[in-house]
Structure formats: C-alpha cells, structure tokens
N, C-alpha and C positions, 0 to 999 in steps of 0.2 A: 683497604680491601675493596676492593671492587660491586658493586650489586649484582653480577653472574657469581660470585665468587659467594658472597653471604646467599645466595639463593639455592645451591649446591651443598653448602653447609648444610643449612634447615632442612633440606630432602635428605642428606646425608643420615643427621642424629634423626629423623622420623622413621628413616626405613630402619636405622637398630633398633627402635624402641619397638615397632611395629612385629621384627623379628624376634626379640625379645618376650614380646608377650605372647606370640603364638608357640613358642618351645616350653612357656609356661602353661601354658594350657596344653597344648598335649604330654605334657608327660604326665606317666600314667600315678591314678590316684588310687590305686587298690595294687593288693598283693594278690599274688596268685600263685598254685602248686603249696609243695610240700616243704616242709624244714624242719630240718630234724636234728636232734643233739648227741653229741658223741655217747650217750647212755640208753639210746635208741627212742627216747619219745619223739613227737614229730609235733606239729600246727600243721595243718589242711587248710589254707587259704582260697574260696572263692568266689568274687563279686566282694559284695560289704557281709560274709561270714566266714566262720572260723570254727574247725573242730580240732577242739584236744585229743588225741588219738591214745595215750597214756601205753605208750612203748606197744607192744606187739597186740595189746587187749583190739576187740573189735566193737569194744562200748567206747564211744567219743562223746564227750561235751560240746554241748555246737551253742555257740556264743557270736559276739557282735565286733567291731574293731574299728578305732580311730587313728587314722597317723597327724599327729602335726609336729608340722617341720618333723626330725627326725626321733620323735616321740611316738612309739606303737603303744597304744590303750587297747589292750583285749576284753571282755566284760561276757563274764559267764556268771549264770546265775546263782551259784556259793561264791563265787571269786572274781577278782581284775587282777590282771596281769601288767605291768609297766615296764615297757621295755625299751631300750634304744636302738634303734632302724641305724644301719648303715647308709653310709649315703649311697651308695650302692643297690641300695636295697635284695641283697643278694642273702641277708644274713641281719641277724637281730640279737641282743643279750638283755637279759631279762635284770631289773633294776632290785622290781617288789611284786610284791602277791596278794600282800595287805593281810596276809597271813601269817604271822610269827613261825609253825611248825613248814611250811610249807616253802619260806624263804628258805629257810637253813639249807635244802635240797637245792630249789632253783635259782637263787640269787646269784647273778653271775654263770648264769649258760646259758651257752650261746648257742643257737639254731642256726643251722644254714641251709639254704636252700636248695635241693637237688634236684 
C-alpha cells in the first residue's frame, strides 16, 4: 500500500470516530412529555424531573430520574421505580417498585409516550 493510500486511511477511520462521538453526544440525555399506560396513569417528563400524575387525579408526586444505557431509575420520595427505556425511547416497562403491594399492579406496564 502506498503512503497516499495509508494517509487516507488514518483521515478515513478519524473522521468516523470523530462523527461517532459527536452523534454521541448529541443525542439527547433526558425525556420529555407525557407517557401514559393503557389504565390511564401517566409520568410527566421534564429536564431531570418527573411527576407521577396517578390516572386522572390532579395531585402528582414530583421525583428525580436517571437513564443508563437503557435502564430508567425514577426516585420519588416513598418510592423508585425501575424501568426498561426503549431504545427508542418512545416508551418504557416498569421492572420494580421496590414495593411488594405496589409491584403486583405495576410490574410489567408499559408507558408510552404521547
């Protein structure tokens, strides 16, 4: 291989990595809007908070939230929520509650974003 030829390489794999890490860094690191589950409760996502909106009531729990990798940690003051993010992030299913009576209900619903 030629030294133009390995020189176009190296600018080759630089400019992927370089496009690489700028689509990582912009994509976005928060949720936003509303998502709500077919038994009508909802999350209110905005910036880094979160309210529980508890079906049509107009009292919400306003708590904190962490994503990693496709992991949603919601953290309200009685409760966490543990959920699984879509890669999509369009939609989430709730794992745990860390509450025995409170799993029974939510474990396994799924929110989606409208």
């Amino acid at each position: 291989m030629s030294q133009k030829a390995k020189k176009w390489g190296i600018i080759g794999i630089v400019a992927v990595v370089i496009i690489g890490i700028i689509i990582a860094v912009s994509l976005p690191k928060h949720l936003k809007g509303t998502y709500t589950s077919k038994v009508g409760s909802s999350f209110v996502f905005d910036g880094d908070t979160v309210k529980d909106m508890e079906g049509s009531s107009t009292a919400a729990r306003t708590g904190t939230y962490q994503i990693k990798d496709n992991e949603l940690t919601i953290k309200f003051s009685d409760y966490d929520v543990k959920a699984t993010l879509a890669d999509d992030r369009k939609s989430f299913t709730i794992k745990a509650t860390g509450n025995a009576l409170l799993d029974m209900f939510a474990k396994g619903m799924k929110y989606t974003q409208k």
